[in-house]
DRENVOLO-390960 format. One record per residue (C-alpha): residue number from 1; residue in one letter; x negated, y negated, z negated. Coordinates in nm, 4 decimals. Layout:
<pts>
(NUM 'a' (X Y Z))
...
</pts>
This chain:
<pts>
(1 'x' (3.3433 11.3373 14.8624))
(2 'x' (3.4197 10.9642 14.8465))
(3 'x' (3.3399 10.7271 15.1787))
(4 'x' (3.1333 10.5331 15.0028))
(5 'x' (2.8608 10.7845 15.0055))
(6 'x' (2.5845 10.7155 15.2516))
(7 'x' (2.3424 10.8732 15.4432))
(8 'x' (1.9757 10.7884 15.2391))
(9 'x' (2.1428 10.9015 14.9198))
(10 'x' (2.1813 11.2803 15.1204))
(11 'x' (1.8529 11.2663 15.2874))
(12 'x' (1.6777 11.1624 14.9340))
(13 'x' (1.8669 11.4771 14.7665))
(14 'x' (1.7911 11.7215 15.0974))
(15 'x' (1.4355 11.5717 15.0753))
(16 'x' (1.3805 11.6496 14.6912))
(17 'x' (1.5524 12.0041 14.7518))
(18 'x' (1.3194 12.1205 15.0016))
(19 'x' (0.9430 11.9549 14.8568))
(20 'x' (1.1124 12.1065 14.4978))
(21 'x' (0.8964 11.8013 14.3623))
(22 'x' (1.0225 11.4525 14.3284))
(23 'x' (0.6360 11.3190 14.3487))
(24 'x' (0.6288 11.4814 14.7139))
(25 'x' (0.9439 11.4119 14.7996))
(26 'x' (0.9015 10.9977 14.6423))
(27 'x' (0.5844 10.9901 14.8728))
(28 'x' (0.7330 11.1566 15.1748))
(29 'x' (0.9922 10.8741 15.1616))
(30 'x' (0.8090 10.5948 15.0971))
(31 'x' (0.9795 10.5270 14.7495))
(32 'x' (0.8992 10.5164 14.4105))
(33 'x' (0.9744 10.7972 14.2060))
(34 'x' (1.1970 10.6383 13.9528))
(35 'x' (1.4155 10.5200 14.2373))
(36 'x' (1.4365 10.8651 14.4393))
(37 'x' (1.5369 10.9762 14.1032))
(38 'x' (1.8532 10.7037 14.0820))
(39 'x' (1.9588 10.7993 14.4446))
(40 'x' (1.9616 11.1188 14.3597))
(41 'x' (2.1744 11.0900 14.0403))
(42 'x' (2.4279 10.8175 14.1684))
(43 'x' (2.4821 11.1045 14.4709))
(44 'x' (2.5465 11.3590 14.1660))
(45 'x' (2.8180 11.1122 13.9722))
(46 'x' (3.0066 11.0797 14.3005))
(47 'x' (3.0406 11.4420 14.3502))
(48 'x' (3.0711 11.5304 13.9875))
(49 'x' (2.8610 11.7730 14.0136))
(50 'x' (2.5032 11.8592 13.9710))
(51 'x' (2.2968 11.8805 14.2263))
(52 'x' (1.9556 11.9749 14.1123))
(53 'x' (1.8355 12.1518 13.7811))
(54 'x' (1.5054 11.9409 13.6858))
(55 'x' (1.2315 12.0597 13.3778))
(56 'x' (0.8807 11.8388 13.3097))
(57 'x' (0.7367 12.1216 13.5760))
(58 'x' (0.9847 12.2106 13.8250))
(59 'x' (1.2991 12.0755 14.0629))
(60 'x' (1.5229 12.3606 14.1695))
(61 'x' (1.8856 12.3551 14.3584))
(62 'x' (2.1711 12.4322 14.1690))
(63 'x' (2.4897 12.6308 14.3239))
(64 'x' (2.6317 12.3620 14.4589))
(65 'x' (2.2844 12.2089 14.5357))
(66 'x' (2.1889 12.5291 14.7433))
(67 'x' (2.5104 12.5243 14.9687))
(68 'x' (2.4785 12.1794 14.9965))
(69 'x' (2.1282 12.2080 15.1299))
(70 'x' (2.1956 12.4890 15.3728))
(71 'x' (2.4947 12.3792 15.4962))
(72 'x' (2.4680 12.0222 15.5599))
(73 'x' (2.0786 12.0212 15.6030))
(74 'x' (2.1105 12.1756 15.9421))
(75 'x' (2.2924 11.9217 16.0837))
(76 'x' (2.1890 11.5953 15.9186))
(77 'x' (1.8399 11.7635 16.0882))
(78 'x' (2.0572 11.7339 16.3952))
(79 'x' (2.1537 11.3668 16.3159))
(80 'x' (1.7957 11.2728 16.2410))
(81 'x' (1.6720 11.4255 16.5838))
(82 'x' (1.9180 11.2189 16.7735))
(83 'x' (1.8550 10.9115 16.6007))
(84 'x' (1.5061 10.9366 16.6850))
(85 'x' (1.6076 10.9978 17.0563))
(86 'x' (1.8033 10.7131 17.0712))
(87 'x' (1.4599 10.4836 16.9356))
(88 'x' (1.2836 10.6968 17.1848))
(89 'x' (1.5065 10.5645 17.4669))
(90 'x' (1.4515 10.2111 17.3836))
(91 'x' (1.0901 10.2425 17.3827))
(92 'x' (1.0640 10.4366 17.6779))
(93 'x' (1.3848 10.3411 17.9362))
(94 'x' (1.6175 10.5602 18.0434))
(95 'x' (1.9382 10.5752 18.3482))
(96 'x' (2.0339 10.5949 18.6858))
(97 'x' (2.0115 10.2800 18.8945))
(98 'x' (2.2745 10.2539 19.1841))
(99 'x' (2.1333 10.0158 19.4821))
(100 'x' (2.3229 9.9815 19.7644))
(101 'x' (2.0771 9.8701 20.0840))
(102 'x' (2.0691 9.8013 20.4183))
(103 'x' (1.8447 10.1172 20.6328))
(104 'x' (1.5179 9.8600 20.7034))
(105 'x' (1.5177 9.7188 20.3653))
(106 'x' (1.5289 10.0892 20.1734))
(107 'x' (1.2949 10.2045 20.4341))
(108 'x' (1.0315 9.8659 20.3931))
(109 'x' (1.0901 9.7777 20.0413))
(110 'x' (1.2552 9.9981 19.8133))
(111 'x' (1.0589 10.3389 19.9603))
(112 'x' (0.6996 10.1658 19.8573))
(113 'x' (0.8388 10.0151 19.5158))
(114 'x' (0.9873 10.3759 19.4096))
(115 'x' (0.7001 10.5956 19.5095))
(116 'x' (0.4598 10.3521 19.2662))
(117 'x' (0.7369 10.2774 19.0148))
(118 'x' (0.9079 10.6439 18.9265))
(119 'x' (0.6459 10.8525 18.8486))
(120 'x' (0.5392 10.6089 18.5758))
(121 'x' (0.9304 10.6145 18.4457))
(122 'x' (1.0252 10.9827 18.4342))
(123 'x' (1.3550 10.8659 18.2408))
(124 'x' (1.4795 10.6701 18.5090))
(125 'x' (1.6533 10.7658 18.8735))
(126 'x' (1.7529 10.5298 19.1026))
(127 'x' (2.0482 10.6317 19.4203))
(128 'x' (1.9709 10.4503 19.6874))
(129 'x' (2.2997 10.4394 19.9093))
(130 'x' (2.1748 10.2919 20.2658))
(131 'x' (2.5109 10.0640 20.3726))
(132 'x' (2.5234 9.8185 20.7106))
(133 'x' (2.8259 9.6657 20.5341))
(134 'x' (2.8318 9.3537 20.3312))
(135 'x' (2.9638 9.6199 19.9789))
(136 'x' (3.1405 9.4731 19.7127))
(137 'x' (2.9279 9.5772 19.4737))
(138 'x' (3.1290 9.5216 19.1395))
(139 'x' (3.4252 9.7077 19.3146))
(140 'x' (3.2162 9.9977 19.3933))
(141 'x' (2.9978 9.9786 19.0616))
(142 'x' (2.6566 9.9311 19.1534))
(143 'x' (2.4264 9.8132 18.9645))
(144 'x' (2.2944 9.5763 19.2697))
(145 'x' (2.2679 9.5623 19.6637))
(146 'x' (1.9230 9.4584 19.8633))
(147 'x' (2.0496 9.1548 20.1462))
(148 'x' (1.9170 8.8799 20.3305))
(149 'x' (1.8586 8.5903 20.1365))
(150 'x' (2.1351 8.4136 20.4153))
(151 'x' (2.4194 8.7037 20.3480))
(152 'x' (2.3920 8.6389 19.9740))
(153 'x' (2.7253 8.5373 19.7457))
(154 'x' (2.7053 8.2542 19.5337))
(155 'x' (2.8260 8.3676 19.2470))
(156 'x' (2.5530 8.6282 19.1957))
(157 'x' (2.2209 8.6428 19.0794))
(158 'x' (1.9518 8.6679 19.3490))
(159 'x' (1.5909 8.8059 19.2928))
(160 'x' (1.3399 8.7748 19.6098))
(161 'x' (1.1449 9.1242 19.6936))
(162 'x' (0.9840 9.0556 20.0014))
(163 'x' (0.8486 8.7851 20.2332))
(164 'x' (1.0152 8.6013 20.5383))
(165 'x' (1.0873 8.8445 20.8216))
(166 'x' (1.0960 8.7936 21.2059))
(167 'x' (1.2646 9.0318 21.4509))
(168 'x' (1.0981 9.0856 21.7883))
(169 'x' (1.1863 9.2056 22.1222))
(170 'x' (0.9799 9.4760 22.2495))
(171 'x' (0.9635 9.7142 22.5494))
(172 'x' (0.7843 10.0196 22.6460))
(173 'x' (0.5460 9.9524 22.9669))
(174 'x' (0.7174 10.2063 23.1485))
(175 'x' (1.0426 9.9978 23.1560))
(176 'x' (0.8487 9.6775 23.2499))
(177 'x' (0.7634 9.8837 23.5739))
(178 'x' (1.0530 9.8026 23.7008))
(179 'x' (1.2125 9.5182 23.4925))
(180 'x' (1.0926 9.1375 23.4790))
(181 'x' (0.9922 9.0180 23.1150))
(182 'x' (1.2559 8.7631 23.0121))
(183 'x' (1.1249 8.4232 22.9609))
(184 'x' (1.4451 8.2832 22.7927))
(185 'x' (1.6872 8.5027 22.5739))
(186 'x' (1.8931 8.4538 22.8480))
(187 'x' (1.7532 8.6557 23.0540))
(188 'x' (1.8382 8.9567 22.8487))
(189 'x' (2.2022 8.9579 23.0571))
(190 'x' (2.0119 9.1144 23.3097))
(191 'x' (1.8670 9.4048 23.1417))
(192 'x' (1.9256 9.7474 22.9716))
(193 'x' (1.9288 9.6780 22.5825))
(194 'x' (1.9616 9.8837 22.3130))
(195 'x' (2.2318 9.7934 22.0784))
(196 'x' (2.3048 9.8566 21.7339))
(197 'x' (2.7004 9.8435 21.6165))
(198 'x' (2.7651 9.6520 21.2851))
(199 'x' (3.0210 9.8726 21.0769))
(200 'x' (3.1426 9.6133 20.8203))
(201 'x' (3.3626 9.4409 21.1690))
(202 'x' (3.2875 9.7726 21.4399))
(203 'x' (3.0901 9.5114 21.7042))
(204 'x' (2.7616 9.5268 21.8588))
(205 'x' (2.5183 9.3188 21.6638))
(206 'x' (2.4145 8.9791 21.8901))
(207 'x' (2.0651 8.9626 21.8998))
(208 'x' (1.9652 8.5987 21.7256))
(209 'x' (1.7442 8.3324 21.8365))
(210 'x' (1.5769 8.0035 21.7419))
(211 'x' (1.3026 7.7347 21.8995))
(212 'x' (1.2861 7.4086 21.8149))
(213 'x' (1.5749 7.3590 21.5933))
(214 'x' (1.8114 7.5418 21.9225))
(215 'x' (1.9788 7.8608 21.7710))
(216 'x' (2.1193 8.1167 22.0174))
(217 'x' (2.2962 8.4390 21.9783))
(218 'x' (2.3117 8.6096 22.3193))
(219 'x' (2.5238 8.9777 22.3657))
(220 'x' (2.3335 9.2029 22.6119))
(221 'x' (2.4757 9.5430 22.7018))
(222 'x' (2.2674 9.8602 22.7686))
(223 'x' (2.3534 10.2363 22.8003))
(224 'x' (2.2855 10.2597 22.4533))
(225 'x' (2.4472 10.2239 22.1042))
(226 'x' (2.2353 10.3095 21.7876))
(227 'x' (2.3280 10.2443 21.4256))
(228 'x' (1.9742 10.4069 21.2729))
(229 'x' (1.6673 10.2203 21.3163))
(230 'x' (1.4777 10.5599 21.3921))
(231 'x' (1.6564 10.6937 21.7102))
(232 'x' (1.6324 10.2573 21.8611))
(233 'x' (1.2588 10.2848 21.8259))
(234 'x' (1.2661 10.6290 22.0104))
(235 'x' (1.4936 10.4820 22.3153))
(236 'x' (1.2423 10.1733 22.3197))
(237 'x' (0.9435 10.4227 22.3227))
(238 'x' (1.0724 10.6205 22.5976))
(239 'x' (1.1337 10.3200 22.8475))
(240 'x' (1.5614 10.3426 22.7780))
(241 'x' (1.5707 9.9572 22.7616))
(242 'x' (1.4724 9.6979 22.5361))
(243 'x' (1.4731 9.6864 22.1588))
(244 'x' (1.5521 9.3953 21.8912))
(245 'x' (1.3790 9.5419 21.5931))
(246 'x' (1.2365 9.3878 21.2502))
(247 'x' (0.8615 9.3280 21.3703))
(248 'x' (0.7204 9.5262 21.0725))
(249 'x' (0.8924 9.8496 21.2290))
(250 'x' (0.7235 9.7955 21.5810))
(251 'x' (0.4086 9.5977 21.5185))
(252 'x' (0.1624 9.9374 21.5266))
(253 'x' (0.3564 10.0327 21.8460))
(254 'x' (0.2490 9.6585 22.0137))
(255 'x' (-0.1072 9.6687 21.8611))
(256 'x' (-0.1810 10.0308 22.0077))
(257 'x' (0.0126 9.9311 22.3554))
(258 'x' (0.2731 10.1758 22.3644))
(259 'x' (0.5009 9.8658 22.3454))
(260 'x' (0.5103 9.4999 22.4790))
(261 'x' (0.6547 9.2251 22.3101))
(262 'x' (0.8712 8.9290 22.4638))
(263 'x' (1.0225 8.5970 22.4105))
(264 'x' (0.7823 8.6004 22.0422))
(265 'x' (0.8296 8.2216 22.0484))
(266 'x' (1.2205 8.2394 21.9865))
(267 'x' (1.1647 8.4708 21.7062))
(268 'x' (1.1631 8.2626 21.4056))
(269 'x' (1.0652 8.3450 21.0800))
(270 'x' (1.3896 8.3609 20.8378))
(271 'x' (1.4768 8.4499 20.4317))
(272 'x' (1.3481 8.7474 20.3865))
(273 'x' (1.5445 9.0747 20.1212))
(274 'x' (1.6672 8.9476 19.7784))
(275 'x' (1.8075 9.1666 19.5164))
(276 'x' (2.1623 9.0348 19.4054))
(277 'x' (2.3740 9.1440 19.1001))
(278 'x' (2.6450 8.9379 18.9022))
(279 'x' (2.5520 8.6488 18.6914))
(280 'x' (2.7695 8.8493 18.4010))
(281 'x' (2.6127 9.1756 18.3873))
(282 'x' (2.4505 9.3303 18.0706))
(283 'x' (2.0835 9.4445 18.2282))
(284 'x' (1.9607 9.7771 18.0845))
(285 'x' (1.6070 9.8348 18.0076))
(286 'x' (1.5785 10.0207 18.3056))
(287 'x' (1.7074 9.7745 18.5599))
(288 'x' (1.5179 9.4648 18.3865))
(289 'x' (1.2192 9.6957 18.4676))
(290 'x' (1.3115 9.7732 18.8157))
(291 'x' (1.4055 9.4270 18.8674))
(292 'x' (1.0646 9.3688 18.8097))
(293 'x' (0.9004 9.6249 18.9893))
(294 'x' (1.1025 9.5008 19.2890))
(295 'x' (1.0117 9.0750 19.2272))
(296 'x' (0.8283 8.9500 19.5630))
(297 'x' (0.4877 8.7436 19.3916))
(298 'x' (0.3397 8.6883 19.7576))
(299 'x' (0.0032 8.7855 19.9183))
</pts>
């Protein structure tokens, strides 16, 4: 059969093969009758053979019509369904979504947006790989990371998904029993602090501070070393020392008592998450909608 052959002239012939009419087949199409009729012919002259044996009453296969219905029917049926699946997946978005995230910002942002944004997009799964480290994200082929708005590359796109944040330092009243509050971050030397170790250089994160345009970053020590936000609350909450936590995570543990805040005036407010992906990448369906999903629009 010659290339030039394409597919409406074999889905006019398998159309008229199977109503046996070319008035049912004409209006199944959406075509006139006269030019069904042509398609159907020029299809014929290319194959040199005929295809269908028509009378002033009835359309019936030939030979060569019949094997041609039943053997390449089937699969242009095939053809058809996946065509429609691929218009199917433009209308309704469809892929997996690789984030890579830091543990507070998967736990505070990305946990909320998923549980309202998946069940409405049952085409689309998102991996969420919780990282410390500053990931190259082209190099390890995400589709994005989540990162402060100050830890951000220039050469990427940045999206914001959540408001300023503030850290605070907190304490469990039992701990206070025995321990002075600090009235100056330096007064943390003196005390039993939880720490959290930053993988990406393998040190112990220095707690940061601000007040009146004076920025300090002070290193306390403590017995203990955390990298998970989960097990730093738990020390805090059983008097093991003091804690320098994102205030979201400990604010219902101040309000109800069961922890004490300190030095709140050197907490300043700072950038808050941003979404970041490179300036050259080709965005899916799916991410443009997550992207959306995730956009900070304020209170």
């Amino acid at each position: 059969m010659p290339q030039d052959n394409n597919f409406n002239e074999i889905v006019a012939f398998l159309t008229v093969a199977r109503e046996r009419s070319f008035t049912k087949a004409a209006a199944k199409l959406g075509v006139s009758q006269s030019a069904l009729s042509q398609t159907v012919r020029g299809l014929e002259e290319k194959l040199g053979l005929r295809l269908l044996t028509r009378t002033t009453r009835s359309v019936s296969a030939t030979q060569a019509g019949e094997r041609l219905l039943e053997r390449v029917g089937p699969r242009f049926e095939e053809i058809q369904f996946e065509i429609a699946a691929l218009s199917e997946m433009r209308e309704r978005p469809a892929g997996t979504i690789r984030i890579t995230a830091g543990e507070h910002s998967a736990i505070s942002i990305l946990a909320p947006v998923l549980a309202r944004f998946l069940p409405d997009h049952p085409d689309i799964n998102v991996e969420v790989i919780v990282d410390y480290g500053l990931t190259d994200i082209v190099a390890e082929r995400y589709d994005a990371g989540i990162r402060l708005g100050e830890q951000l590359a220039k050469d990427m796109i940045a999206v914001r998904i959540g408001p300023e944040m503030r850290m605070a330092v907190v304490g469990a009243p039992s701990y206070f029993e025995n321990h002075p509050r600090p009235d100056v971050p330096q007064d943390l030397t003196a005390h039993n602090c939880i720490n959290m170790r930053l993988p990406t250089h393998g040190t112990i994160y220095p707690w940061e501070f601000e007040k009146d345009g004076r920025e300090l970053r002070v290193r306390v020590e403590g017995q203990t070393v955390f990298n998970n936000i989960a097990m730093r609350i738990d020390a805090v909450l059983n008097g093991l020392g003091l804690a320098y936590m994102p205030e979201d995570q400990v604010q219902s543990y101040i309000e109800d008592g069961r922890l004490i805040r300190v030095l709140e005036d050197w907490c300043q407010p700072f950038p808050g998450y941003h979404l970041y992906y490179p300036n050259r990448r080709h965005a899916s369906p799916a991410f443009t909608l997550f992207v959306d999903a995730l956009r900070y629009r304020g209170k």
